[in-house]
KEMILUM-213625 format. One record per atom (N, C-alpha, C): atom name; y, x, z; residue in one letter. Coordinates in steps of 0.1 Angstrom, whole numbers. Layout:
# KEMILUM-213625
<node 'CA' <Y X Z> 'a'>
...
# end
This chain:
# KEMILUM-213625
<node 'N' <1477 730 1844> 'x'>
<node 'CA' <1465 725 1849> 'x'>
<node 'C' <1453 728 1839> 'x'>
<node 'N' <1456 726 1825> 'x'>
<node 'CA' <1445 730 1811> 'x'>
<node 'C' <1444 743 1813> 'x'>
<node 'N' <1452 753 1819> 'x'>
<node 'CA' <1445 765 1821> 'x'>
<node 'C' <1442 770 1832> 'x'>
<node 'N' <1445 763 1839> 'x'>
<node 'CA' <1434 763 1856> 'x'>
<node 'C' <1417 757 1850> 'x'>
<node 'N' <1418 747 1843> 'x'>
<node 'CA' <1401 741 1842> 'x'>
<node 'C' <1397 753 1832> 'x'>
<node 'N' <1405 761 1821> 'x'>
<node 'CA' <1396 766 1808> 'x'>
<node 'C' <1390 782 1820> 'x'>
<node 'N' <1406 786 1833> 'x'>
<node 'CA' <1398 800 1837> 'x'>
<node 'C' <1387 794 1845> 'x'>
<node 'N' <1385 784 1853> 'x'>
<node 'CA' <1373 781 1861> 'x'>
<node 'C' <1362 780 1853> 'x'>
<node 'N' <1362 771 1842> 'x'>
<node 'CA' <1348 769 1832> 'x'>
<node 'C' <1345 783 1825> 'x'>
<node 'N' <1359 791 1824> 'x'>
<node 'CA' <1350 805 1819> 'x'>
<node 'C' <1346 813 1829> 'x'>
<node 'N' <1353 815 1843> 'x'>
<node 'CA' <1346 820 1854> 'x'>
<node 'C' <1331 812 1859> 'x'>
<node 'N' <1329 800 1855> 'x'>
<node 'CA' <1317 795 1857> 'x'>
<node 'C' <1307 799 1850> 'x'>
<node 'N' <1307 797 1839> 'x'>
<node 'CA' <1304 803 1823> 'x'>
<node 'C' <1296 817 1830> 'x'>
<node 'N' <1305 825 1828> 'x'>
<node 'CA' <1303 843 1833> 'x'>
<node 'C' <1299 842 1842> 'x'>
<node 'N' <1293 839 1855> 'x'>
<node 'CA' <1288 837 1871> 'x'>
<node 'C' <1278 831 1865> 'x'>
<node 'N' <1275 819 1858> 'x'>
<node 'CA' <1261 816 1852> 'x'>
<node 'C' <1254 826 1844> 'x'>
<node 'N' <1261 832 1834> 'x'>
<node 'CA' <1255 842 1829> 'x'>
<node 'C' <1248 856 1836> 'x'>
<node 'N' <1259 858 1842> 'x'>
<node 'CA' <1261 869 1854> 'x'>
<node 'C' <1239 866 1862> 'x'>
<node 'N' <1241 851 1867> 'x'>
<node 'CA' <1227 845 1873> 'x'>
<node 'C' <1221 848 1868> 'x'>
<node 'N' <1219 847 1854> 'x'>
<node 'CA' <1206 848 1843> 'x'>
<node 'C' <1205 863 1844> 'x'>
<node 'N' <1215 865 1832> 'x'>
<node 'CA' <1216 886 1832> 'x'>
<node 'C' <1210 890 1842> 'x'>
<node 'N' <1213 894 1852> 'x'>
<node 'CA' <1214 905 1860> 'x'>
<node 'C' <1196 906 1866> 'x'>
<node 'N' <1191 892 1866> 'x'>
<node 'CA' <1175 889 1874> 'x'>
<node 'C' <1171 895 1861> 'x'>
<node 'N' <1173 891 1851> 'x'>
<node 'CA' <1166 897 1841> 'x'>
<node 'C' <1165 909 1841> 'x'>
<node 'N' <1176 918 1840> 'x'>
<node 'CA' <1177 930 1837> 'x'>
<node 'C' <1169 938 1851> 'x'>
<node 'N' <1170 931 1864> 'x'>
<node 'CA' <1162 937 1873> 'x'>
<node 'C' <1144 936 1867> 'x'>
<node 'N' <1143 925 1865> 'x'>
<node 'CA' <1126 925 1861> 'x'>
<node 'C' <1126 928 1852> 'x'>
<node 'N' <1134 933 1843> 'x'>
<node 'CA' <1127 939 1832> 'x'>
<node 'C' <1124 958 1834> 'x'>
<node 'N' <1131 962 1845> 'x'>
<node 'CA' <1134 973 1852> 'x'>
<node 'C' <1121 972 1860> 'x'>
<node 'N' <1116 962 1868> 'x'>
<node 'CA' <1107 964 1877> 'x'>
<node 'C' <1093 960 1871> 'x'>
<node 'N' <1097 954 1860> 'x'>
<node 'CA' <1084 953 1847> 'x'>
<node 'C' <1079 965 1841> 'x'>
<node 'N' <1087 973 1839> 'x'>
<node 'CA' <1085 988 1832> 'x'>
<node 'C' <1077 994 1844> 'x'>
<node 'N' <1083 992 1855> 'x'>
<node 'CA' <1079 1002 1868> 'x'>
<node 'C' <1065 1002 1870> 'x'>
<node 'N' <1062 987 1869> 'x'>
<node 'CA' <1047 984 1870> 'x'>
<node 'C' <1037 985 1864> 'x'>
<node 'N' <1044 984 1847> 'x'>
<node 'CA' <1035 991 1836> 'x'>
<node 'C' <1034 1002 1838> 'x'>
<node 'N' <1041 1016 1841> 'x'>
<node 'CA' <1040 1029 1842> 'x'>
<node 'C' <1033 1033 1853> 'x'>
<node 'N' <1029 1019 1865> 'x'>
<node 'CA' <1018 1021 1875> 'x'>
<node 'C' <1005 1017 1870> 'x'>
<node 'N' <1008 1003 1859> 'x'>
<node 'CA' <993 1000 1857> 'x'>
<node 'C' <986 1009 1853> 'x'>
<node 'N' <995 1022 1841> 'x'>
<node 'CA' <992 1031 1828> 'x'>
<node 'C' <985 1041 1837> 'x'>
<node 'N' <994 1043 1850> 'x'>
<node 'CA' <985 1055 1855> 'x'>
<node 'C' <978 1052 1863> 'x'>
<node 'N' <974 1038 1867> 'x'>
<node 'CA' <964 1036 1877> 'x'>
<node 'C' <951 1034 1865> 'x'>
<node 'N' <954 1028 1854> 'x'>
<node 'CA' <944 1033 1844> 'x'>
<node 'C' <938 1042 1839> 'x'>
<node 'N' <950 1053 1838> 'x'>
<node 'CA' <945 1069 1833> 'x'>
<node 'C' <940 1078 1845> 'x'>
<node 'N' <942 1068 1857> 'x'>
<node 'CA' <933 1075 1871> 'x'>
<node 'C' <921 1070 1873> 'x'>
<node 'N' <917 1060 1868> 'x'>
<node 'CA' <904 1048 1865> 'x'>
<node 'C' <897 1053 1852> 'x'>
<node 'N' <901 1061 1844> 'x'>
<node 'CA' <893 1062 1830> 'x'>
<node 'C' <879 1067 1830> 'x'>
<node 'N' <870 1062 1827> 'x'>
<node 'CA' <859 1068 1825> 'x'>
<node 'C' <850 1061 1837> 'x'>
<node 'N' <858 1055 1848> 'x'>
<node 'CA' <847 1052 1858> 'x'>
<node 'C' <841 1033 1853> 'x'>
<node 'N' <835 1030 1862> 'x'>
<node 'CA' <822 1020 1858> 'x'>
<node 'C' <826 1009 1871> 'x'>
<node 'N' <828 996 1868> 'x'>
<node 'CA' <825 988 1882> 'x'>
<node 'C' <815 980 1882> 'x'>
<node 'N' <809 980 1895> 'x'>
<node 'CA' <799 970 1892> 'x'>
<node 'C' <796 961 1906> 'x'>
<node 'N' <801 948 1903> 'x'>
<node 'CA' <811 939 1916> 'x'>
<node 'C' <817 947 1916> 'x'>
<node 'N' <821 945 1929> 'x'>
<node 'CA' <837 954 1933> 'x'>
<node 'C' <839 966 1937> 'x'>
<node 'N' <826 974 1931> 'x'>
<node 'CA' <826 989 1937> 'x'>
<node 'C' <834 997 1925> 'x'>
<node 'N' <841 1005 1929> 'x'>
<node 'CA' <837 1019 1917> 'x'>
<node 'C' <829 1025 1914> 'x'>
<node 'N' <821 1029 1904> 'x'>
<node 'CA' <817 1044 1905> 'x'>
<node 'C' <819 1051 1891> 'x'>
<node 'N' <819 1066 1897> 'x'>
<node 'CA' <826 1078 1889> 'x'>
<node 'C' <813 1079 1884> 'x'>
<node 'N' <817 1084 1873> 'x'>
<node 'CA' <805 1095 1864> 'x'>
<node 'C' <809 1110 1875> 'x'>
<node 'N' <796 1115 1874> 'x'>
<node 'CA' <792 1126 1881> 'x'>
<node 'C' <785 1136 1869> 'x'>
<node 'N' <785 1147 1872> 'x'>
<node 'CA' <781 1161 1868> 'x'>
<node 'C' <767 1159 1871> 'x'>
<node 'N' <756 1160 1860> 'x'>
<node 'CA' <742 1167 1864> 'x'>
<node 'C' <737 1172 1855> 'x'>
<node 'N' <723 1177 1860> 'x'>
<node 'CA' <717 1188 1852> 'x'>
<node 'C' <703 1189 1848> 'x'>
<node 'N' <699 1187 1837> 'x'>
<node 'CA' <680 1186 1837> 'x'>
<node 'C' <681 1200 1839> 'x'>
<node 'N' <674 1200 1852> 'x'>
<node 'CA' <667 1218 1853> 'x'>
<node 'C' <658 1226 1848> 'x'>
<node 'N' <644 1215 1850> 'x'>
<node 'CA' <630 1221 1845> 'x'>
<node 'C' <622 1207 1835> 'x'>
<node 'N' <616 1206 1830> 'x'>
<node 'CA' <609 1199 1823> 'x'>
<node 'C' <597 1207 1819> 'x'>
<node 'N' <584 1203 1825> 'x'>
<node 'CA' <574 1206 1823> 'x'>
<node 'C' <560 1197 1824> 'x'>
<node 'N' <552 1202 1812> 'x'>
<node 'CA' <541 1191 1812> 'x'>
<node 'C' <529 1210 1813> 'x'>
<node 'N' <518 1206 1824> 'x'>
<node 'CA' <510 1215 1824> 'x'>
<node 'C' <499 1207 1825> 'x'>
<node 'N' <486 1219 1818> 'x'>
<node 'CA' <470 1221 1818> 'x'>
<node 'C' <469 1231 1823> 'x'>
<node 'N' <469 1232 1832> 'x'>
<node 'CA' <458 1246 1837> 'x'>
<node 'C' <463 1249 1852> 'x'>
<node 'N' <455 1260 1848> 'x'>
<node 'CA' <455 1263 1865> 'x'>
<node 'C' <463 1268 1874> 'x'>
<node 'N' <469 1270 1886> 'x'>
<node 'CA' <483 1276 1896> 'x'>
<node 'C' <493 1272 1883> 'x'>
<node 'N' <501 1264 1878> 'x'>
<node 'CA' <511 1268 1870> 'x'>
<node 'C' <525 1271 1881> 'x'>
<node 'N' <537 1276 1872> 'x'>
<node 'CA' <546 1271 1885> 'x'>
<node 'C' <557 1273 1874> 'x'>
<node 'N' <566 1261 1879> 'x'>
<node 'CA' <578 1256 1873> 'x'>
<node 'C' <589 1267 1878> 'x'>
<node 'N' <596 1273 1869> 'x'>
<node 'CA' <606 1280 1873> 'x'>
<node 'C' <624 1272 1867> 'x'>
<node 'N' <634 1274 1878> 'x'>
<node 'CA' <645 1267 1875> 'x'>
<node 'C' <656 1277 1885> 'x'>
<node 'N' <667 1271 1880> 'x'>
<node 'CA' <676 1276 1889> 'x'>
<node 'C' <688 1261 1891> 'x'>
<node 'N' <693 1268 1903> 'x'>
<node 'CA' <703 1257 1906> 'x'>
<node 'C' <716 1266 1910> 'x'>
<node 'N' <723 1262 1901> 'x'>
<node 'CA' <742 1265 1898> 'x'>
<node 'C' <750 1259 1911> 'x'>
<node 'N' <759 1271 1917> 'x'>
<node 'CA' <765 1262 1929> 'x'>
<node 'C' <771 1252 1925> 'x'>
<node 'N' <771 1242 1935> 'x'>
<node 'CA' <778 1230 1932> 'x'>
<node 'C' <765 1217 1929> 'x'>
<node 'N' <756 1224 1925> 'x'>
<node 'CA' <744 1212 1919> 'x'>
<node 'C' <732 1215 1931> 'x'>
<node 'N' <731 1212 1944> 'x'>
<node 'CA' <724 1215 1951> 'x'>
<node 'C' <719 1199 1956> 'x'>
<node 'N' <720 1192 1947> 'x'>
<node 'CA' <712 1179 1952> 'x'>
<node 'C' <699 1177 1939> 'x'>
<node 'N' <691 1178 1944> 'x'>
<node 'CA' <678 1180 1934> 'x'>
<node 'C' <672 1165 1939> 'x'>
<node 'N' <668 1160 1922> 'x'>
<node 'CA' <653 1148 1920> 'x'>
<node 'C' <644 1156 1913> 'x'>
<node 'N' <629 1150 1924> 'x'>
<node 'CA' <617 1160 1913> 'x'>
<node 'C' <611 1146 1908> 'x'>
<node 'N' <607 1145 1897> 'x'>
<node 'CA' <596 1134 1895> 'x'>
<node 'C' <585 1143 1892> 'x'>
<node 'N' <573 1138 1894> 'x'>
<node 'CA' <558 1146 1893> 'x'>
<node 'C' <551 1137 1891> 'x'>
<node 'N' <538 1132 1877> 'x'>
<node 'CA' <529 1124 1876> 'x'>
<node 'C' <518 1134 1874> 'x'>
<node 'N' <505 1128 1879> 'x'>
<node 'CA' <495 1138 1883> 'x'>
<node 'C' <489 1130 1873> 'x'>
<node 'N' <479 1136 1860> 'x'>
<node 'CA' <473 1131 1846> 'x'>
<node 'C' <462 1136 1855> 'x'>
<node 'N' <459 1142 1861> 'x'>
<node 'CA' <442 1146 1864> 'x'>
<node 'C' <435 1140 1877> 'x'>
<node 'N' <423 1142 1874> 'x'>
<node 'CA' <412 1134 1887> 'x'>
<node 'C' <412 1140 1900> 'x'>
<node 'N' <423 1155 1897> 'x'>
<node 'CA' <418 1155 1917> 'x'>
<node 'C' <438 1155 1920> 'x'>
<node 'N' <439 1159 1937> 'x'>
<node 'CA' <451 1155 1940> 'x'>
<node 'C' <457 1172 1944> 'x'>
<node 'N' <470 1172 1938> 'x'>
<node 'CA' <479 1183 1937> 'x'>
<node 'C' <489 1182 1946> 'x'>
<node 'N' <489 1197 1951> 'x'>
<node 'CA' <496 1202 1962> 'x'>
<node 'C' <508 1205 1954> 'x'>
<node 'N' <518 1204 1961> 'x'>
<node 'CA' <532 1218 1954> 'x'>
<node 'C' <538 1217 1970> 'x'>
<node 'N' <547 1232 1960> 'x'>
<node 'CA' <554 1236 1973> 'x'>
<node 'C' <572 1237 1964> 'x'>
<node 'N' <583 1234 1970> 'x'>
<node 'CA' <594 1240 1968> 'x'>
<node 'C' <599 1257 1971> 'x'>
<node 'N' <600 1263 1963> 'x'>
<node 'CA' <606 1274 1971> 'x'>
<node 'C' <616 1282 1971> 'x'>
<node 'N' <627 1284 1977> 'x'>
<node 'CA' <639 1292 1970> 'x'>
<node 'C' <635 1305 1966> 'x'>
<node 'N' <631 1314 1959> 'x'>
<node 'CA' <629 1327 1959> 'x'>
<node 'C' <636 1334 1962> 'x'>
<node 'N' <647 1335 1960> 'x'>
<node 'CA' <662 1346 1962> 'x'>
<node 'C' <657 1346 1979> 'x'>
<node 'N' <657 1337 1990> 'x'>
<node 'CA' <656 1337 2004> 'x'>
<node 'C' <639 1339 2005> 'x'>
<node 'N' <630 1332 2000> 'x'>
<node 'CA' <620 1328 2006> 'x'>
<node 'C' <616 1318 2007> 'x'>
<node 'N' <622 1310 2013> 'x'>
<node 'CA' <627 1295 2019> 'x'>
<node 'C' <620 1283 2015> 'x'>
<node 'N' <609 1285 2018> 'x'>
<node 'CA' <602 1269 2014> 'x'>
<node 'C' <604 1257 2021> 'x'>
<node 'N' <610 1248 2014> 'x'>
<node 'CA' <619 1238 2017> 'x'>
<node 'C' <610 1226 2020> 'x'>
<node 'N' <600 1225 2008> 'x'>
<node 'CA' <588 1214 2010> 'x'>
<node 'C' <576 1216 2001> 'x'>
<node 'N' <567 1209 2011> 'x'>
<node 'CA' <554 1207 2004> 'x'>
<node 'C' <549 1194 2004> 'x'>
<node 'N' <542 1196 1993> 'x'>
<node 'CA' <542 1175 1991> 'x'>
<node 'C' <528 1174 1977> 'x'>
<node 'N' <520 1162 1983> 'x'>
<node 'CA' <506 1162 1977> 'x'>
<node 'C' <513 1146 1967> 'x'>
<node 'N' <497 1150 1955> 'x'>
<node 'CA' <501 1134 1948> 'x'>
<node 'C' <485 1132 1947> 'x'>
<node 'N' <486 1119 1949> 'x'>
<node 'CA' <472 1116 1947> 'x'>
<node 'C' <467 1111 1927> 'x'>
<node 'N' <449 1115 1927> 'x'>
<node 'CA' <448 1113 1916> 'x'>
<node 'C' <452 1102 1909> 'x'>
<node 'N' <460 1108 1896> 'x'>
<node 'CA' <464 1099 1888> 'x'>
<node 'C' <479 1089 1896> 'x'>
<node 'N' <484 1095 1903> 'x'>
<node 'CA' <497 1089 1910> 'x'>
<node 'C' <512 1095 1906> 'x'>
<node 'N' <520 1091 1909> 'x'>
<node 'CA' <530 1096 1908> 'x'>
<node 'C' <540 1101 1920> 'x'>
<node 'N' <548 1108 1916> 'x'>
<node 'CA' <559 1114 1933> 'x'>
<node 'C' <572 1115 1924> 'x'>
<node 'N' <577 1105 1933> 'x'>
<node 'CA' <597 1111 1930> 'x'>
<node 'C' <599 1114 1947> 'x'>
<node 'N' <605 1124 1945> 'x'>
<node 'CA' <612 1131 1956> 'x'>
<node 'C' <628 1135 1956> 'x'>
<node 'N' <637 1129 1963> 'x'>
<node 'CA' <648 1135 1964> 'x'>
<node 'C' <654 1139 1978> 'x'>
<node 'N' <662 1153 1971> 'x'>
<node 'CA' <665 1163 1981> 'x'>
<node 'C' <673 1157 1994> 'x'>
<node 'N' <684 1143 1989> 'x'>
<node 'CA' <693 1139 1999> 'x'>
<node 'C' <685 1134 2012> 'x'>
<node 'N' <673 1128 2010> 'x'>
<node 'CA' <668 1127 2022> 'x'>
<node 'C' <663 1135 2031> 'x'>
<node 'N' <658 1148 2027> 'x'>
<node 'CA' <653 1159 2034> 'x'>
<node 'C' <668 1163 2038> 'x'>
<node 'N' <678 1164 2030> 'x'>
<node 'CA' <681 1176 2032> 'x'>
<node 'C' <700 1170 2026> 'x'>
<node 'N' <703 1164 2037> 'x'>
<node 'CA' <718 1157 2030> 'x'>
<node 'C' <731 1165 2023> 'x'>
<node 'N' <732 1179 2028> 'x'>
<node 'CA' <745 1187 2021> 'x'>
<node 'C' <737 1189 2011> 'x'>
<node 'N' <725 1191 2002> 'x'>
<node 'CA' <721 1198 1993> 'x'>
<node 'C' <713 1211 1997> 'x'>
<node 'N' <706 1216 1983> 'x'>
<node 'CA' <699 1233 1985> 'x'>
<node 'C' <708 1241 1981> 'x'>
<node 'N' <707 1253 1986> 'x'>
<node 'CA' <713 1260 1983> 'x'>
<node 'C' <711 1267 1972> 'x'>
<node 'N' <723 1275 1964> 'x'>
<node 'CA' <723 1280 1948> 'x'>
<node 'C' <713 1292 1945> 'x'>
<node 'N' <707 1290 1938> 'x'>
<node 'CA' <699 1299 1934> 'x'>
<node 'C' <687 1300 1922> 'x'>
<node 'N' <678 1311 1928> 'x'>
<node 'CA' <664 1308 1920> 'x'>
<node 'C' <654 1302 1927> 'x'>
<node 'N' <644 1293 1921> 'x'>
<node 'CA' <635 1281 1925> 'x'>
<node 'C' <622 1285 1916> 'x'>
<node 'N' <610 1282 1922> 'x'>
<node 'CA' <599 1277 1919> 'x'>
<node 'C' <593 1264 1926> 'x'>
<node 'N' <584 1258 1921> 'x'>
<node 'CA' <573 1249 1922> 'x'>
<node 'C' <564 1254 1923> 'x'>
<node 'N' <550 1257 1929> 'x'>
<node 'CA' <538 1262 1924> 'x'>
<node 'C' <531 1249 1926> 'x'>
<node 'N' <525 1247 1914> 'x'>
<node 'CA' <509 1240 1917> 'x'>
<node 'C' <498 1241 1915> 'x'>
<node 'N' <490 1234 1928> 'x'>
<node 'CA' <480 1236 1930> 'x'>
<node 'C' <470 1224 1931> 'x'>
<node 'N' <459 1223 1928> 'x'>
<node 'CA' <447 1211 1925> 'x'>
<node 'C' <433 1219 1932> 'x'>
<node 'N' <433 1223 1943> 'x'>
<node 'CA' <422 1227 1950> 'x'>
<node 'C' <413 1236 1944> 'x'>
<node 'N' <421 1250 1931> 'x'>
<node 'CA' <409 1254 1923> 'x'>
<node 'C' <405 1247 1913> 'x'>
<node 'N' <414 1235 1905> 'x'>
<node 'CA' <412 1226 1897> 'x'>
<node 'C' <419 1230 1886> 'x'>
<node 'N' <420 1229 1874> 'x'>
<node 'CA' <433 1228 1863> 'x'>
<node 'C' <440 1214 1872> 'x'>
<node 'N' <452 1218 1870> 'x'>
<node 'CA' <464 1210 1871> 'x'>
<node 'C' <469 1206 1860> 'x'>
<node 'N' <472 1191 1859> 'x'>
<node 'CA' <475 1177 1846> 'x'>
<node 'C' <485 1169 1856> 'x'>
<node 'N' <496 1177 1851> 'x'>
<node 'CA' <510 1171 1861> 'x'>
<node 'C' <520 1170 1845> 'x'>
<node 'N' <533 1160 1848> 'x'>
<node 'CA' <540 1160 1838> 'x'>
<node 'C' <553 1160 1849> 'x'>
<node 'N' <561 1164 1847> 'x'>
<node 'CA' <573 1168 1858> 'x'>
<node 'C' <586 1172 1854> 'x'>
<node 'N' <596 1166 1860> 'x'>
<node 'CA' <610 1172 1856> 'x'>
<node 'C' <617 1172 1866> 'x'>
<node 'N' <629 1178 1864> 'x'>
<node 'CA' <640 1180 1877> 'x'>
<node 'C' <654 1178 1876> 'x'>
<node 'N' <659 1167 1881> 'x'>
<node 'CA' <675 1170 1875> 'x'>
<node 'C' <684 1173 1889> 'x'>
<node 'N' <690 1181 1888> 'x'>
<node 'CA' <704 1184 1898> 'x'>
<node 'C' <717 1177 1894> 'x'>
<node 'N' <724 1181 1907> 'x'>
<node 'CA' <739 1171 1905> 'x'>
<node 'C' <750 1177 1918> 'x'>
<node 'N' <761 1175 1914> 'x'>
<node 'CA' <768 1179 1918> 'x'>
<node 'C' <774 1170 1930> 'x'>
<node 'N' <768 1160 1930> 'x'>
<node 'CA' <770 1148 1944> 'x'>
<node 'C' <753 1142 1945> 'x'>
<node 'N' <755 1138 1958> 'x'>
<node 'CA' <742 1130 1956> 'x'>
<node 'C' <742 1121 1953> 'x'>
<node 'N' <751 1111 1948> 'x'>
<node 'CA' <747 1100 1939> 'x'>
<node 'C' <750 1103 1927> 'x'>
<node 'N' <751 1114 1924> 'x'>
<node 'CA' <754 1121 1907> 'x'>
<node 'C' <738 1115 1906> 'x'>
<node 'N' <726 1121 1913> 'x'>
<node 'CA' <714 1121 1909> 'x'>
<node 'C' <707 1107 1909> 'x'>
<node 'N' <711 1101 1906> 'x'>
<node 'CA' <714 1087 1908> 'x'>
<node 'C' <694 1084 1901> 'x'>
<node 'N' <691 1070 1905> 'x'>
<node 'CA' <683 1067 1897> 'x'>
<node 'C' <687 1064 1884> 'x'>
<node 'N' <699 1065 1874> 'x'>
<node 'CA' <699 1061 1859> 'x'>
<node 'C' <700 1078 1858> 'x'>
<node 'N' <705 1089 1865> 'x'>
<node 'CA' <705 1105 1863> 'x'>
<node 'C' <686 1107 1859> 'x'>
<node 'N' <679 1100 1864> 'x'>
<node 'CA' <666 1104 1864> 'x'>
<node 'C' <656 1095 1856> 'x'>
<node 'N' <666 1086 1850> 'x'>
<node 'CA' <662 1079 1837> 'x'>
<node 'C' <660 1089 1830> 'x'>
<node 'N' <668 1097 1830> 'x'>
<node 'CA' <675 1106 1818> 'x'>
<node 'C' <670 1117 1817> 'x'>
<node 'N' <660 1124 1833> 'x'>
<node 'CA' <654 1133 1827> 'x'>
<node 'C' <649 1139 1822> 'x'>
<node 'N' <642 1146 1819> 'x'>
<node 'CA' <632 1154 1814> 'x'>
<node 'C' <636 1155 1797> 'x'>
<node 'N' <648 1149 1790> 'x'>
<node 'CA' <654 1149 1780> 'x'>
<node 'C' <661 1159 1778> 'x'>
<node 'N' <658 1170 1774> 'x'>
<node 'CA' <663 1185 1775> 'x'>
<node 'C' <672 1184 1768> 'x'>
<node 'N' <684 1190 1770> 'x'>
<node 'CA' <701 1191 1770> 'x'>
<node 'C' <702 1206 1774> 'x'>
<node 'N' <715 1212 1762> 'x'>
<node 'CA' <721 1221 1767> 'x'>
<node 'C' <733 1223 1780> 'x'>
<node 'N' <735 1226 1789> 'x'>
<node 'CA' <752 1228 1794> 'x'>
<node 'C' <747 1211 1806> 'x'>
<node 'N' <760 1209 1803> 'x'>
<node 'CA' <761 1199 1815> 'x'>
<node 'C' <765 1184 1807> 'x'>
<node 'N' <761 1175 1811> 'x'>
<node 'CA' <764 1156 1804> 'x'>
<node 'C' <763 1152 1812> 'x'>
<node 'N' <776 1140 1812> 'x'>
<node 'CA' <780 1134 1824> 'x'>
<node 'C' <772 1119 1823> 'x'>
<node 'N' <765 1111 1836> 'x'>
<node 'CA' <758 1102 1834> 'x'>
<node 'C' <763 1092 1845> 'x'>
<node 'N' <769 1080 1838> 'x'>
<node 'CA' <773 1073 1838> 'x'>
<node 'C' <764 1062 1846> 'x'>
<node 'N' <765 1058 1861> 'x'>
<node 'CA' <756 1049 1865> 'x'>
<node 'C' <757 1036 1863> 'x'>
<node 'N' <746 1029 1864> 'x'>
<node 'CA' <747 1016 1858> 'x'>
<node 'C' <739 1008 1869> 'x'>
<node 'N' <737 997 1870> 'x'>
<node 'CA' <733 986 1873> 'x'>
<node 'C' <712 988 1867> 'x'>
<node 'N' <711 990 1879> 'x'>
<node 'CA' <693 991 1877> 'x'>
<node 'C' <684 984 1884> 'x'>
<node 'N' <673 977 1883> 'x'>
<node 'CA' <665 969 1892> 'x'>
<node 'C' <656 981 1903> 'x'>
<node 'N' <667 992 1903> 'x'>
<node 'CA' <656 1007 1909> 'x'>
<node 'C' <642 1008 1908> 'x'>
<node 'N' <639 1007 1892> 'x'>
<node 'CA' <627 1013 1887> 'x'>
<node 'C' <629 1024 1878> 'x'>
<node 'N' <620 1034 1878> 'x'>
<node 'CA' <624 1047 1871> 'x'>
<node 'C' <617 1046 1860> 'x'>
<node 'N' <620 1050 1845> 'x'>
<node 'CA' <612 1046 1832> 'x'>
<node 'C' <606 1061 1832> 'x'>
<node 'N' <592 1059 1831> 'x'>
<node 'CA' <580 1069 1833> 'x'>
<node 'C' <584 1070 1812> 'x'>
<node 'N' <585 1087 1813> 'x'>
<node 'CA' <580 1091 1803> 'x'>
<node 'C' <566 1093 1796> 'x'>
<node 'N' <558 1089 1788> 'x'>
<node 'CA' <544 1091 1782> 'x'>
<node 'C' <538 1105 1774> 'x'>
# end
């Protein structure tokens, strides 16, 4: 009978153990599984930005043109690299009369738009509302014009490779001449654009 109770209490023993072990060794199995999901749901998340419960990626853009003119007809020359066909112009008019410009592809012809600023005003214009896939790749001018006036415009242009690449914090950042391409990071903005002086 003493060795009927000692194999029951050691088969009890072992079946308890057995209970503990084995859950364990599953979750510690299905613990790894989840860290090797968190690691790569992280290394698939890196670099991006939340703000509430959105994501957003950093995007590709590009200061194109940066120009401050005096004088008369000037015209902004730039190009746009495929892939960067979503254009912001900002334009502030420094002078007393009001300036015409025109967009124009040169490679085609193709004048895309024309658009006045009144004295001493400013103009941001972006391409997504004209024009939602983007412009197409190529060469670009601006011409301006002040009715026979010197022209006192300060103006820049940035492209992007999505249209919220060109984000309002992308055009914070223009007219800050950069080589190559820098990735800009959007952020959380009361959508006012900081006027350069």
């Amino acid at each position: 009978m003493k060795k009927k109770k000692i194999f029951f209490s050691s088969a009890l023993s072992i079946s308890l153990l057995g209970a503990v072990v084995v859950p364990s060794v599953i979750c510690a199995s299905s613990d790894a599984s989840d860290s090797a999901n968190t690691s790569s749901i992280a290394s698939k998340n890196a670099g991006k930005s939340t703000i509430s419960d959105q994501v957003i990626t950093p995007q590709k853009s590009r200061d194109v043109f940066d120009d401050i003119f005096d004088k008369k007809d000037p015209v902004s020359r730039f190009v746009l690299d495929p892939g960067y066909g979503h254009l912001k112009i900002f334009a502030k008019n420094r002078g007393g009369s009001t300036i015409t410009f025109s967009l124009v592809h040169t490679d085609s012809g193709k004048q895309y738009i024309v658009k006045t600023i009144g004295a001493h005003k400013k103009l941001f214009w972006d391409s997504v509302n004209s024009f939602s896939q983007g412009l197409r790749s190529g060469n670009y001018e601006i011409q301006w014009r002040a009715n026979g006036d010197i022209v006192h415009v300060t103006t820049w242009g940035v492209s992007g490779n999505d249209s919220a690449t060109t984000s309002t914090t992308a055009t914070q950042d223009a007219g800050k001449t950069t080589t190559g391409d820098h990735v800009i990071t959007p952020q959380a903005t009361d959508g006012q654009i900081v006027i350069r002086q």
